[in-house]
Structures are given as C-alpha cells and as structure tokens.
N, C-alpha and C positions, 0 to 999 in steps of 0.2 A: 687465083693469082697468088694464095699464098702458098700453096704449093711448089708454086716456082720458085719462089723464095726460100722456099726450104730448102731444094734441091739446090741452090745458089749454095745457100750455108754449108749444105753437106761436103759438096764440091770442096769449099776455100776450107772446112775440115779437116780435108782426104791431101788437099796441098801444106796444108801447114802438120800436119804429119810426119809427112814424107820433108817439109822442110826440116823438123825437129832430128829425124833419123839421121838426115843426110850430111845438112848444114850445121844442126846445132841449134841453141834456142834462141838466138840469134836471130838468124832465118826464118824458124819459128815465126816470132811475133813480128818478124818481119811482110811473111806470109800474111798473116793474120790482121795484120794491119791493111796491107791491101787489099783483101778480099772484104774486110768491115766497112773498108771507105764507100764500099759500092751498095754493099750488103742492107746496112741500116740506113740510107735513103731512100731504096727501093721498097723494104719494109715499110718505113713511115710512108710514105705514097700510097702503098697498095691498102695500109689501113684507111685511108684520108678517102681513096675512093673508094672502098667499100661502102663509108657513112656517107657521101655524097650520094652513090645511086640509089640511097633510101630518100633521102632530100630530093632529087631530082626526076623521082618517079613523079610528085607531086606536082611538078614544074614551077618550084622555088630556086630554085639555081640552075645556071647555064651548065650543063656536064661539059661539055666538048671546052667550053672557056675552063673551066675546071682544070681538065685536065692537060690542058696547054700548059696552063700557069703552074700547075703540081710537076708538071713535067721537069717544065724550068727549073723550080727551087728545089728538083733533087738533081738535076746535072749540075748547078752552084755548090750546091752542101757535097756533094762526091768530091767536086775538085778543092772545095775547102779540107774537108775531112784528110784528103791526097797531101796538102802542102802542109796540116797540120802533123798526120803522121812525120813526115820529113823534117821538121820544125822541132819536135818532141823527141825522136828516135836517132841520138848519134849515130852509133855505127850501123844504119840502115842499110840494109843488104836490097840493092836495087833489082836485081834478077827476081829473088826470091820476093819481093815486093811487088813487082809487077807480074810476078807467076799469079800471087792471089791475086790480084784486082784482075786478071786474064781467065783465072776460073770462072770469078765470079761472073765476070761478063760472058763467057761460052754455056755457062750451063743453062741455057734458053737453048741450045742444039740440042741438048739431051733431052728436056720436058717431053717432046714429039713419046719418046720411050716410055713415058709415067703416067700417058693420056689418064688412065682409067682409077 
C-alpha cells in the first residue's frame, strides 16, 4: 500500500513541476497543495493499517470496523486539509489546485504498471 502512495506523491511531484514551469510558483504550491490534501491522509491510513493487521491477526480488533472508520477520518481530513489549503492560500490557483488533488486521486490507474 505504500507503494501507492509513493506513486501518488510522484505523480502530484511530476504536476507541481510542470505547474512551477508553466504557471509559476504560484501554481506551484498551488499544485502541491492539492495533491498534499490527499496525499497525507492516505499516507497516515495506510500506516494506521499496516499496525492494525498485526493487532488483528491476533483477533484484538475488528479490521473491517477499522477500516470503515480509518476510511472515514481520512475523506474528513482531505476535505478539511482542501478548505484549509483555500483558507491559508490567497491567490490560490484553482485549475492548478485541483490538477494536484486529480493526480493524486488517478494515480491508483497507474499502480496496475508498478505491480512488481
């Protein structure tokens, strides 16, 4: 899983790049912004359940309730982290803003590529 997540980051990298070339710095951390908002909840999750399936081999906690609820509290923390960047970021470049948070969310298309 973490893997994915790296391929995530690379991704919203490879766009806040190309936004830094194109748009400016600007755009830049505007990029960068978006593709973090998604970036670092799914990171935190995917640690959260790695240390769960060691708990839960032993059958001290519910995995599946786990990861409902881990689910939840990272689509919360995205959409906060989302109104946060907006909140913080005056001249927020909304294209370039939603470019990264659209990396980060597509690059689960790509993993199929990284299988090994």
């Amino acid at each position: 899983m973490l893997k994915a997540i790296m391929l995530q980051l690379s991704l919203v990298l490879v766009v806040t790049g190309i936004a830094l070339i194109v748009g400016g710095t600007t755009a830049g951390v505007s990029a960068l912004l978006g593709g973090l908002s998604y970036v670092l909840p799914s990171l935190l999750f995917a640690i959260r359940l790695g240390r769960l399936s060691h708990v839960a081999a032993h059958g001290k906690v519910s995995y599946p309730v786990e990861f409902f609820v881990g689910e939840a509290i990272k689509v919360v923390s995205t959409i906060g982290l989302l109104l946060l960047g907006h909140a913080l970021m005056p001249g927020l470049m909304w294209g370039w803003f939603l470019g990264g948070l659209a990396a980060a969310l597509q690059a689960g298309f790509f993993a199929f590529l990284f299988k090994h």
